[in-house]
C-alpha positions as CSV (number, residue, x, y, z in Angstrom):
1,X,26.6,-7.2,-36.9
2,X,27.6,-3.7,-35.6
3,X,26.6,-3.8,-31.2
4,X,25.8,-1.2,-29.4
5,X,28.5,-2.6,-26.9
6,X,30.8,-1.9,-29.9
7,X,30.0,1.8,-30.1
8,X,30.3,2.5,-26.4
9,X,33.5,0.6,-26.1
10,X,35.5,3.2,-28.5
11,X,37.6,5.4,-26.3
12,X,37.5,8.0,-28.4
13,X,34.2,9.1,-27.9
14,X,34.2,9.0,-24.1
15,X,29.9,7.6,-23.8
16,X,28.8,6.4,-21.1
17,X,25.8,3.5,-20.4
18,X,23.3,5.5,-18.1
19,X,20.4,3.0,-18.9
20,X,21.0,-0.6,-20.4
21,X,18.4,-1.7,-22.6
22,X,17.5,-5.8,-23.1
23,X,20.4,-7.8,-24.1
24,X,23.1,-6.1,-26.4
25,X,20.9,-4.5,-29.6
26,X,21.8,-3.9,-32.7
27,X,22.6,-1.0,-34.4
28,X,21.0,-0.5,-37.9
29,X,21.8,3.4,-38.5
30,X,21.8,6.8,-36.4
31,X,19.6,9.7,-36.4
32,X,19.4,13.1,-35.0
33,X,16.1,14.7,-34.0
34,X,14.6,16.9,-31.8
35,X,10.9,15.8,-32.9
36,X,9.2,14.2,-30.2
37,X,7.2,11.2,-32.2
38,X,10.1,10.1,-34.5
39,X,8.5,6.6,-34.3
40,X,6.4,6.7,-37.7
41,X,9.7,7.1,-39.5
42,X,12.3,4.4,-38.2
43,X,12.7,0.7,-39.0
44,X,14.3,-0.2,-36.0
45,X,17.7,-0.6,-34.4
46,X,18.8,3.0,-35.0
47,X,20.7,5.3,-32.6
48,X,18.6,8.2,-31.8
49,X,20.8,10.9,-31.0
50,X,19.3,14.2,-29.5
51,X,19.7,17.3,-27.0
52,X,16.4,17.8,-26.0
53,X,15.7,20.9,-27.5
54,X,11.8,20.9,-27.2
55,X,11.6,19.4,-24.0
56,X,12.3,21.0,-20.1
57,X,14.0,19.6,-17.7
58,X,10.8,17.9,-15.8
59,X,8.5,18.1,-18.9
60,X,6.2,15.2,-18.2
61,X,6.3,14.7,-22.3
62,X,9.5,12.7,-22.0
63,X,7.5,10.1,-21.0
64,X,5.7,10.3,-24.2
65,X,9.1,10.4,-26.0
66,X,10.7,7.0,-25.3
67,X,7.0,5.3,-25.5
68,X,7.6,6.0,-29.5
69,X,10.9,5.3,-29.8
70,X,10.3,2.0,-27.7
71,X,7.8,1.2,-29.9
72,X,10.1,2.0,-33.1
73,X,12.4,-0.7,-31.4
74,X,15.3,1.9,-31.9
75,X,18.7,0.3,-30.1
76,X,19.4,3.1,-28.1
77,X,19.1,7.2,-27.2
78,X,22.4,9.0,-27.3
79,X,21.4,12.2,-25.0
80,X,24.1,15.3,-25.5
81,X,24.9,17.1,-22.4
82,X,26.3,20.7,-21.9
83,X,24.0,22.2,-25.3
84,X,20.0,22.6,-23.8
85,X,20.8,20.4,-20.9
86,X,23.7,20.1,-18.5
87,X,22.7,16.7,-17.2
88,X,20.0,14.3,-18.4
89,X,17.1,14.8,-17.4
90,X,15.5,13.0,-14.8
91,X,11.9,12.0,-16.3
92,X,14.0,10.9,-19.1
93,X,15.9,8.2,-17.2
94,X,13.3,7.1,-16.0
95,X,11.1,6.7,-19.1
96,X,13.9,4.6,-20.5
97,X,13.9,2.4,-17.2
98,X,10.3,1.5,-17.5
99,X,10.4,1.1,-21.4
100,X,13.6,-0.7,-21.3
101,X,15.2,1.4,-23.7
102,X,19.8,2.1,-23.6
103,X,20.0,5.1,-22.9
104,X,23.9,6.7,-23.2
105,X,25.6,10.1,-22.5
106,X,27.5,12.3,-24.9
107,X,30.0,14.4,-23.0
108,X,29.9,17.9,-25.1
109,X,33.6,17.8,-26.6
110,X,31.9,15.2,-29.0
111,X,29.8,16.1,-31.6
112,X,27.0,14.0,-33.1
113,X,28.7,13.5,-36.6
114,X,31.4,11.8,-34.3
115,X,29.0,8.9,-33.6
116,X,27.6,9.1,-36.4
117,X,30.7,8.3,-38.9
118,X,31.4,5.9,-35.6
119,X,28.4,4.2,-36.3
120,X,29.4,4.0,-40.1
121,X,32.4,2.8,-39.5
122,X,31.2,-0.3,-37.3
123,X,28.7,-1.0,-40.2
124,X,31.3,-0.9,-43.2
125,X,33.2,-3.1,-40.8
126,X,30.5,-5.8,-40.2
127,X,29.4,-5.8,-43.9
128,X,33.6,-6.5,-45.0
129,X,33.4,-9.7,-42.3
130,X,30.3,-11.0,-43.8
131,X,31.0,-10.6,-47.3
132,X,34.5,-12.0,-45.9
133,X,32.3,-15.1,-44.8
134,X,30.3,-15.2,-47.7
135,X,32.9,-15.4,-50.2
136,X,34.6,-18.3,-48.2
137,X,31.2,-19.9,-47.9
138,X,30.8,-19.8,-51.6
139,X,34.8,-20.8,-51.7
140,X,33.6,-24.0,-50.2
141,X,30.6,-24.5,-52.1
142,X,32.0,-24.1,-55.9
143,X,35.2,-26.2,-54.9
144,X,32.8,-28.8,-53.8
145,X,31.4,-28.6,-57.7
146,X,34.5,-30.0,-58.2
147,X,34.0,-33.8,-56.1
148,X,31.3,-36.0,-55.5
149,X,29.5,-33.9,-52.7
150,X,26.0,-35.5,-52.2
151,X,23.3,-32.8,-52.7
152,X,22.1,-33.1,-48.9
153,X,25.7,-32.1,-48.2
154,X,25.8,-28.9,-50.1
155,X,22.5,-27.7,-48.7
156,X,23.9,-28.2,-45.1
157,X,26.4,-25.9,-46.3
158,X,23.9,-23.4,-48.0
159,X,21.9,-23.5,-44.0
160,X,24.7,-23.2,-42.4
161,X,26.0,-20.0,-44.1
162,X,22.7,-18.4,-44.5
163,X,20.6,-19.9,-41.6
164,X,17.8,-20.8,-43.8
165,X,15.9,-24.2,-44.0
166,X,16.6,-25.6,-47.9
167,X,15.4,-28.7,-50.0
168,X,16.1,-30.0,-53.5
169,X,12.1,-31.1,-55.5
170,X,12.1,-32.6,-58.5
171,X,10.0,-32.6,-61.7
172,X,7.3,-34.8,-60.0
173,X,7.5,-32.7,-56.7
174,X,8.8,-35.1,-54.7
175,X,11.8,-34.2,-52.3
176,X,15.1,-35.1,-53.4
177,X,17.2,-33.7,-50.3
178,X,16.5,-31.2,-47.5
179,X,17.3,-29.9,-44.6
180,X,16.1,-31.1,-41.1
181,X,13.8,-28.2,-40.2
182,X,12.9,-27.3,-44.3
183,X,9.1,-29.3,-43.2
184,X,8.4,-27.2,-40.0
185,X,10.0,-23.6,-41.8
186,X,7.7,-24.3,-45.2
187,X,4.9,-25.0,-42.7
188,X,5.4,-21.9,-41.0
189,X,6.5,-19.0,-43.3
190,X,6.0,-20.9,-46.7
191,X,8.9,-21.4,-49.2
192,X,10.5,-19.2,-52.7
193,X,11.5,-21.5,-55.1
194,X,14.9,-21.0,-57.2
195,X,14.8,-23.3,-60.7
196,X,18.2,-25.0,-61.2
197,X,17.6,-25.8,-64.7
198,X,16.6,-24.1,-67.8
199,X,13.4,-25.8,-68.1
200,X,12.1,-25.7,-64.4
201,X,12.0,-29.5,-63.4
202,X,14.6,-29.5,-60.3
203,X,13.8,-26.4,-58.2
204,X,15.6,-25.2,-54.9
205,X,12.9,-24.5,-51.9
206,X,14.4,-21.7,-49.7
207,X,12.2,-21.4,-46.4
208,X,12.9,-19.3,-42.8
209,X,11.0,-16.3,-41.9
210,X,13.3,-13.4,-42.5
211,X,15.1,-12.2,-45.4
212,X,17.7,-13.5,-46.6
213,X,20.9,-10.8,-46.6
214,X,22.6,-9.9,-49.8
215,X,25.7,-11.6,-48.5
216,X,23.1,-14.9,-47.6
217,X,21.5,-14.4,-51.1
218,X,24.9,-14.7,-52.9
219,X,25.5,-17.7,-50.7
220,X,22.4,-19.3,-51.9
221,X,23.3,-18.3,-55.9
222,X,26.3,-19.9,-55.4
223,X,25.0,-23.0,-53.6
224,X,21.7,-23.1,-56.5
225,X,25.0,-22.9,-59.3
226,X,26.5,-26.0,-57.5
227,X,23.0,-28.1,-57.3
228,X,22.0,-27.3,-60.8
229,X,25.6,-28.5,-62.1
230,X,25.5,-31.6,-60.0
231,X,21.8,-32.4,-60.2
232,X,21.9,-32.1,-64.3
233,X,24.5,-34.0,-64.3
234,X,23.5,-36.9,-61.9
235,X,19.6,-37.4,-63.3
236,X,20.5,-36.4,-67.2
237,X,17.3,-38.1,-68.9
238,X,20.1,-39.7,-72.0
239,X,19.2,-41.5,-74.6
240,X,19.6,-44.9,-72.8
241,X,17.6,-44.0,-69.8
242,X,14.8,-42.4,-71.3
243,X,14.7,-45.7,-73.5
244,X,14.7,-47.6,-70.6
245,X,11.4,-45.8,-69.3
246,X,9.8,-45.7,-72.3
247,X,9.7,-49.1,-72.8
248,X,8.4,-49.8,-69.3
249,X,6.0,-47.4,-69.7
250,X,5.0,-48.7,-73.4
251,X,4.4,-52.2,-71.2
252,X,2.6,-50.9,-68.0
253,X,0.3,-49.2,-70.9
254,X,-0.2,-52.3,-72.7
255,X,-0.8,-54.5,-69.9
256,X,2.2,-56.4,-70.9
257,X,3.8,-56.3,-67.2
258,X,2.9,-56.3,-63.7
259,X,2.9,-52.6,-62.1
260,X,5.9,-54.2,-59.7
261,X,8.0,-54.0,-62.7
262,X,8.9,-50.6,-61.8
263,X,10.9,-51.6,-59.0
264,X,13.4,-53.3,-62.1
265,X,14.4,-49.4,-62.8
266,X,13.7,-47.9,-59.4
267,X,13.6,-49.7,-56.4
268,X,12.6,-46.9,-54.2
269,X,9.6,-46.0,-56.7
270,X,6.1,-47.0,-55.9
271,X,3.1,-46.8,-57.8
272,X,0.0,-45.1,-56.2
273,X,-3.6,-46.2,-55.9
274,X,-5.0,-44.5,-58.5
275,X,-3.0,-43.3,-62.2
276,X,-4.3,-41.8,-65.5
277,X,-3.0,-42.4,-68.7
278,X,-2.1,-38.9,-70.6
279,X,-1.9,-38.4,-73.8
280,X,0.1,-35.4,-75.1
281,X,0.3,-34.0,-78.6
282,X,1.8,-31.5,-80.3
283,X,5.1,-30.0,-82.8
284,X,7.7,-32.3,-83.1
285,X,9.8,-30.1,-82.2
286,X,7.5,-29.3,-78.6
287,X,7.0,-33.0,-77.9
288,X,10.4,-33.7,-78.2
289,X,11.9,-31.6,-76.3
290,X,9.2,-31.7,-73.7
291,X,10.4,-35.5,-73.4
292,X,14.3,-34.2,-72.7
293,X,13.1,-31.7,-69.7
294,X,15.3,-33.2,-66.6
295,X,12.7,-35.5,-65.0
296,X,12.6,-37.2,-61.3
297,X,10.7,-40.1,-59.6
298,X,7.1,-41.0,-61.4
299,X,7.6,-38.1,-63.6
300,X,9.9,-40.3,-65.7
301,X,7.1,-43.4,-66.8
302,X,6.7,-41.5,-70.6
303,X,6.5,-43.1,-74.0
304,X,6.9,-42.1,-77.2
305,X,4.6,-43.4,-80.0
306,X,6.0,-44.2,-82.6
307,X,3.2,-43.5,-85.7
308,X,2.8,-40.0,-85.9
309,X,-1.0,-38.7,-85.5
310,X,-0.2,-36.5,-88.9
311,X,2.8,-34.9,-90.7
312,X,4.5,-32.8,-88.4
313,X,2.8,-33.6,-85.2
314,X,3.9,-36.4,-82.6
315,X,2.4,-37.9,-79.7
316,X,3.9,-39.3,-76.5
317,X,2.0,-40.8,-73.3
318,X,2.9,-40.1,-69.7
319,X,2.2,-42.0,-66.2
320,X,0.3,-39.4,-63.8
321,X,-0.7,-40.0,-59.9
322,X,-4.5,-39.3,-59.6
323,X,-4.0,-36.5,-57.6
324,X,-5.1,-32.7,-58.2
325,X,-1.7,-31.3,-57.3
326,X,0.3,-33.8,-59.8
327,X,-1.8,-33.5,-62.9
328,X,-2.0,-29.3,-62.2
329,X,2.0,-29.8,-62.4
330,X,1.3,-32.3,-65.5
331,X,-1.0,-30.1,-67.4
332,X,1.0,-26.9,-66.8
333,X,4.1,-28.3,-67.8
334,X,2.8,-29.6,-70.8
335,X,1.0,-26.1,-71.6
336,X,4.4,-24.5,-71.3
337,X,5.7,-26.3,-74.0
338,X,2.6,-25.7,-76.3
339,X,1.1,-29.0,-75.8
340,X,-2.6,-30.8,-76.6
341,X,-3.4,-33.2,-73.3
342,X,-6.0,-35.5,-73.1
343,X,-6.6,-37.2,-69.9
344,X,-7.3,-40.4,-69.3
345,X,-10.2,-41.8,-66.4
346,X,-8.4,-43.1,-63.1
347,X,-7.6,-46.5,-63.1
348,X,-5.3,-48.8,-60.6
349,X,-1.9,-49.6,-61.7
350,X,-3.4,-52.9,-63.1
351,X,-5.7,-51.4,-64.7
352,X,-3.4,-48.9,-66.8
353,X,-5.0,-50.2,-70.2
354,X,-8.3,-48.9,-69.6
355,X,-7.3,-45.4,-69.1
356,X,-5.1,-45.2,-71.7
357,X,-7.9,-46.8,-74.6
358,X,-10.0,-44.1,-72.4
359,X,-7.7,-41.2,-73.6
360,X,-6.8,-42.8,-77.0
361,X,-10.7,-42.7,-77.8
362,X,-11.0,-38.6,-77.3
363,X,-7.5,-38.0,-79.0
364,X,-8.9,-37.5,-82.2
365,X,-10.6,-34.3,-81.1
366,X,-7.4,-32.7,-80.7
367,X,-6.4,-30.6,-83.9
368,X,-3.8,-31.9,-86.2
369,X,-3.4,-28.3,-87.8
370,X,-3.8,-25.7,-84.8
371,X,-0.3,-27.1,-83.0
372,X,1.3,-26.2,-86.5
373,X,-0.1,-23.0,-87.6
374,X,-1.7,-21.4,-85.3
375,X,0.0,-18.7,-82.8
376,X,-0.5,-18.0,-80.6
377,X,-2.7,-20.3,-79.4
378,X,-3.7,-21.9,-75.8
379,X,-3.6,-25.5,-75.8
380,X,-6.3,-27.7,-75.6
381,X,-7.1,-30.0,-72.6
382,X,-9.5,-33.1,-72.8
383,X,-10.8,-35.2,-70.0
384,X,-11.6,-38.8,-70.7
385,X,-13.2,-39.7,-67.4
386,X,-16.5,-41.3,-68.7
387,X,-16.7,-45.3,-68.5
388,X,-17.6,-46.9,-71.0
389,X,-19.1,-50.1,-69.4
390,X,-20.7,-52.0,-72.9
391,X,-17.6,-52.2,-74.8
392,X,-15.0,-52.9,-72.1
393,X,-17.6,-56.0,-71.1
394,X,-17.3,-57.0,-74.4
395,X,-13.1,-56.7,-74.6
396,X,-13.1,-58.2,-71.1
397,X,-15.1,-61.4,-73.0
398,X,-12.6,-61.3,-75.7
399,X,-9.7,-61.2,-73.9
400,X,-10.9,-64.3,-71.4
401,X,-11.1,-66.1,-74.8
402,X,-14.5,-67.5,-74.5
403,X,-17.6,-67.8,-77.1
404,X,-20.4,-65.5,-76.7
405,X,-22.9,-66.8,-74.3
406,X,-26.1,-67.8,-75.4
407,X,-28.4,-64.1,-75.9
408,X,-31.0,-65.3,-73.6
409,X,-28.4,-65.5,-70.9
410,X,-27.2,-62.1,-71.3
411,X,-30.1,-60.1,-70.8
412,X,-29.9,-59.7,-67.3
413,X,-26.1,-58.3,-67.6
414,X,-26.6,-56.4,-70.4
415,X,-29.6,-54.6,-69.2
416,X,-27.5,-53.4,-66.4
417,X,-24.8,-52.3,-68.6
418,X,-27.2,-50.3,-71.2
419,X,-29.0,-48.8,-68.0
420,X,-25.6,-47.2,-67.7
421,X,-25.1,-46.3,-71.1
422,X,-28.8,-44.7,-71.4
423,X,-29.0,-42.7,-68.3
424,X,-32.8,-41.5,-68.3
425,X,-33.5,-43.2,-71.2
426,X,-33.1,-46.1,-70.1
427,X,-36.2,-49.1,-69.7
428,X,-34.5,-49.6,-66.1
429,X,-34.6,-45.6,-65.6
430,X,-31.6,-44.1,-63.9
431,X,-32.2,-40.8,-61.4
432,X,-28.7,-39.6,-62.3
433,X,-27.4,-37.2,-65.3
434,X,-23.6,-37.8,-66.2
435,X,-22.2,-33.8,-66.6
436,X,-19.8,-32.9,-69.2
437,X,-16.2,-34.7,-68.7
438,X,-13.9,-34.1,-65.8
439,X,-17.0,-32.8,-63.3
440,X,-19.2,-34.8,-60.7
441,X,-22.6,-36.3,-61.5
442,X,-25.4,-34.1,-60.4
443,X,-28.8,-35.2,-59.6
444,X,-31.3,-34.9,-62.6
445,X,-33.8,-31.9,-62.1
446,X,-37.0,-34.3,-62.9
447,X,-37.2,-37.9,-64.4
448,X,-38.9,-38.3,-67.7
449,X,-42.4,-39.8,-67.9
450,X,-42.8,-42.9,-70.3
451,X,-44.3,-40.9,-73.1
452,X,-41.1,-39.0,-73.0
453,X,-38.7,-41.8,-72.5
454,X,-40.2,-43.8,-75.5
455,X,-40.6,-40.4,-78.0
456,X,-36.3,-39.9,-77.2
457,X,-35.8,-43.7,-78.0
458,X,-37.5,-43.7,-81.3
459,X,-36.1,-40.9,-82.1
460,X,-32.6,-42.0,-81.0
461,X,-33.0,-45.2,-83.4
462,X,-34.7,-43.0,-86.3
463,X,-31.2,-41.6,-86.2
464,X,-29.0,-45.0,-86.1
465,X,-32.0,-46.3,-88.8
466,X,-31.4,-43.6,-91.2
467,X,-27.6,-44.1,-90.8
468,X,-27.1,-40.3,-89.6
469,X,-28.5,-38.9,-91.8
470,X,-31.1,-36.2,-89.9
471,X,-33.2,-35.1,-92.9
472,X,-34.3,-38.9,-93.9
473,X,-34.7,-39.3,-89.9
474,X,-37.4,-36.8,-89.5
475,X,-39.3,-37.3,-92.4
476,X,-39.9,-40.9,-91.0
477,X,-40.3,-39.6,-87.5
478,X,-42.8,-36.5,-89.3
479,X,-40.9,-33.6,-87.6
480,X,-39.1,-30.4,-88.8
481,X,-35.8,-31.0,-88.7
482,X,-35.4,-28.2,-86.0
483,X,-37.1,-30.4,-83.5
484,X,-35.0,-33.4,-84.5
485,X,-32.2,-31.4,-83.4
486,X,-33.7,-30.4,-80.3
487,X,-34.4,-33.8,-79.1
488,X,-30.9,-35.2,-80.3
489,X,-29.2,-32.2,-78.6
490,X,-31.6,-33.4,-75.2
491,X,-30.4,-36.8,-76.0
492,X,-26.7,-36.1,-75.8
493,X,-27.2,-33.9,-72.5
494,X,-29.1,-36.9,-71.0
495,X,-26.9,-39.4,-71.9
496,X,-23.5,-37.6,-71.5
497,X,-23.0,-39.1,-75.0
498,X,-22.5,-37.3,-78.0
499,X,-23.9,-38.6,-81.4
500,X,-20.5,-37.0,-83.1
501,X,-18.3,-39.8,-81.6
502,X,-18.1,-43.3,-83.3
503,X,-17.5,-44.7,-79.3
504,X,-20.7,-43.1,-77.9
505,X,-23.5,-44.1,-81.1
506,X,-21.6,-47.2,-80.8
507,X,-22.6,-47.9,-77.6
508,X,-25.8,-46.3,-77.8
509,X,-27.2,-48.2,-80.5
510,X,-25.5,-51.7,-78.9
511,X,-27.7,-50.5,-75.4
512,X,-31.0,-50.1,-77.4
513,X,-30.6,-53.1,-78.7
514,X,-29.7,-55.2,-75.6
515,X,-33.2,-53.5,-74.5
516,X,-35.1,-54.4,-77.1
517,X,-33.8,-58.2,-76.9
518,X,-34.9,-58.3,-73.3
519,X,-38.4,-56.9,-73.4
């Protein structure tokens, strides 16, 4: 940085400190003016140099003068003697003692382009020391490329050069390294973000209120270079590794091991409260090389599956924390690459299985044909967070091994679990409507009256009855088909079923019946 202390130190000028200013300032550039608001059209630091043309000797405007220029945050005013003025003006020196603005002399020998090209010269000199600096800064950093520097070490290197707070986040957004004040600085003035790989999974977070010089920008190129090289090469997701994951993924899906398991490949890694099962679909080509982007901490639990939904295509499945920031990340990352998601409903680590069969049972409303010939296109996005109480009761008594119970004794259960099924139309009637997927129940506007309730349920098993088939369905209900379709399409909105999905009339015919058996 070019001082001011500099500039008056050079005994070729001869200038001489009539007012001192606060601390040492910095000089950013010169100007000469004889304007007396030059405020509106400085950034600050400058050397205002001027004779005082418009002003007399006790012109109370002076004042008014060094309030701007003050305000401008100039560094200091160079007066010039011997041209309008043989001395400087009192009111002047005064105005800079109250504003606490420097205030110099310039004996007349020297003319203003004098201290101007001095001014230059300082500048040219400071910018050679810090690109100097810079260039051994990067020095250090690119010969570090060369050992086994850990990446905490090479952003200590980055802050200390450039006097900006850094940290390292990986593909899951989790911090891999950083430095001690990055927290407070992102707090403060927020972070830019610099990717260190082609595809965007490990970033480097550059946070600290100012901007960053060109000489600190080059040191934090150079620095981002070295990460990059170092972090590819460190969390590569090879063959082996990703094989490793997938198969403990393939198992955590299944139910096949406990959620501890994880600990096996990552003992720092823990599971949170809540995950969803994802399943993503897509090109081969997409899937695939979605599946090689550089990944970090939960971000790596992904599976391939093997049978491919349809020529062409291929689907994988992919561990996600219930949260809103990671499955944003998820589902963005996944868009990028031209990929169909369907989300699974939350579910605890030990209960992985139900939110994957949740997302396997809306997968087939993903195309098979738009991921290969249609372009552009914007990828679709499911969300399976309906339960889907009747049949998981029935694969929970499956998998306990035991016989059915006796039908008497399962009235009372299974009228609870087709209450949930029916909503409204329920016998036991519910005061809630389930919205479409991935939004909150909202209370129903009104509940049905009985005459209502019953015209929907015979109507509903008209339906099942006539195997689908809506024409045969409202000839034995009597109605135009028009009003069938009415009262199916009031059906589905009640219910938060739809009749187009084996699942739902599955479970909507099994809860009528449970109904019937317990009247």
């Amino acid at each position: 940085m070019a001082l001011l202390s500099q500039l008056l130190n050079l005994p070729d000028l001869g200038l001489r400190l009539v007012q001192a200013g606060p601390g040492d300032p910095e000089i950013s550039w010169s100007s000469t003016t004889e304007l007396l608001d030059l405020g509106a059209y400085l950034e600050g630091g400058e050397i205002i140099l001027t004779t005082g043309l418009a002003l007399a000797e006790d012109d109370p405007r002076w004042r008014d003068f060094v309030a701007s220029l003050s305000r401008a945050r100039v560094a200091a005013i160079g007066f010039g003697i011997g041209v309008n003025h043989a001395r400087i003006p009192p009111p002047l020196s005064r105005a800079a003692s109250e504003y606490r603005v420097a205030l110099f002399e310039i004996p007349l020998p020297v003319p203003f382009i004098a201290v101007t090209k001095a001014i230059a010269a300082l500048l040219r000199s400071d910018e050679l020391r810090a690109a100097r600096a810079a260039l051994q800064a990067q020095q250090r950093l690119l010969d570090g490329a060369r050992s086994d520097r850990d990446p905490a070490e090479v952003l200590a290197s980055i802050a200390q050069a450039t006097g900006k707070q850094l940290a390292v986040v990986g593909s899951d957004g989790s911090t891999l390294a950083s430095t001690g004040g990055f927290a407070a600085a992102q707090r403060a003035d927020g972070a830019e973000y610099i990717e260190l790989d082609p595809a965007g999974a490990l970033r480097l977070a550059v946070a600290g209120g100012a901007p960053a010089t060109p000489e600190g920008s080059a040191v934090i190129a150079a620095g981002s270079m070295v990460l990059g090289l170092g972090l590819r090469s460190d969390h590569a997701d090879t063959a082996r590794e990703r094989g490793r994951w997938g198969r403990l993924t393939a198992a955590l899906l299944g139910g096949e091991v406990s959620p501890g398991a994880v600990a096996i490949l990552d003992p720092e890694l823990r599971l949170p409260e809540r995950l969803r099962a994802v399943a993503v679909q897509g090109t081969a080509e997409d899937v695939g090389e979605w599946r090689r982007r550089p990944r970090t901490g939960l971000d790596r639990l992904i599976a391939a599956e093997e049978e491919p939904p349809a020529p062409g295509l291929a689907r994988a499945w992919q561990l996600a924390a219930d949260e809103p920031e990671a499955l944003e990340r998820l589902l963005a990352v996944a868009a990028a690459h031209g990929l169909d998601v369907v989300v699974g409903r939350p579910a605890t680590p030990a209960e992985l299985p139900l939110s994957r069969r949740s997302a396997a049972s809306r997968v087939s409303e993903l195309s098979t044909t738009a991921p290969l010939y249609a372009a552009p296109r914007v990828p679709e996005t499911v969300w399976a967070d309906r339960d889907a109480p009747l049949l998981e009761a029935l694969l929970a008594v499956e998998r306990a091994g035991r016989a059915a119970p006796d039908p008497a004794a399962l009235v009372p259960e299974g009228a609870t679990l087709s209450s949930a099924v029916l909503g409204p139309l329920s016998l036991r009637e519910t005061r809630r409507i389930p919205e479409p997927d991935g939004e909150a129940e909202q209370p129903a506007a009104a509940p049905l009256t009985a005459a209502e309730r019953e015209t929907l349920r015979e109507t509903l098993r008209a339906v099942f009855e006539a195997d689908g088939q809506r024409g045969p369905a409202a000839t034995r209900l009597g109605i135009h088909r028009n009003t069938l379709r009415d009262r199916l399409s009031r059906i589905e909105r009640l219910t938060g079923r739809s009749l187009g999905s084996a699942d739902d009339r599955s479970e909507l015919w099994l809860a009528l019946r449970l109904e019937e058996l317990g009247r």
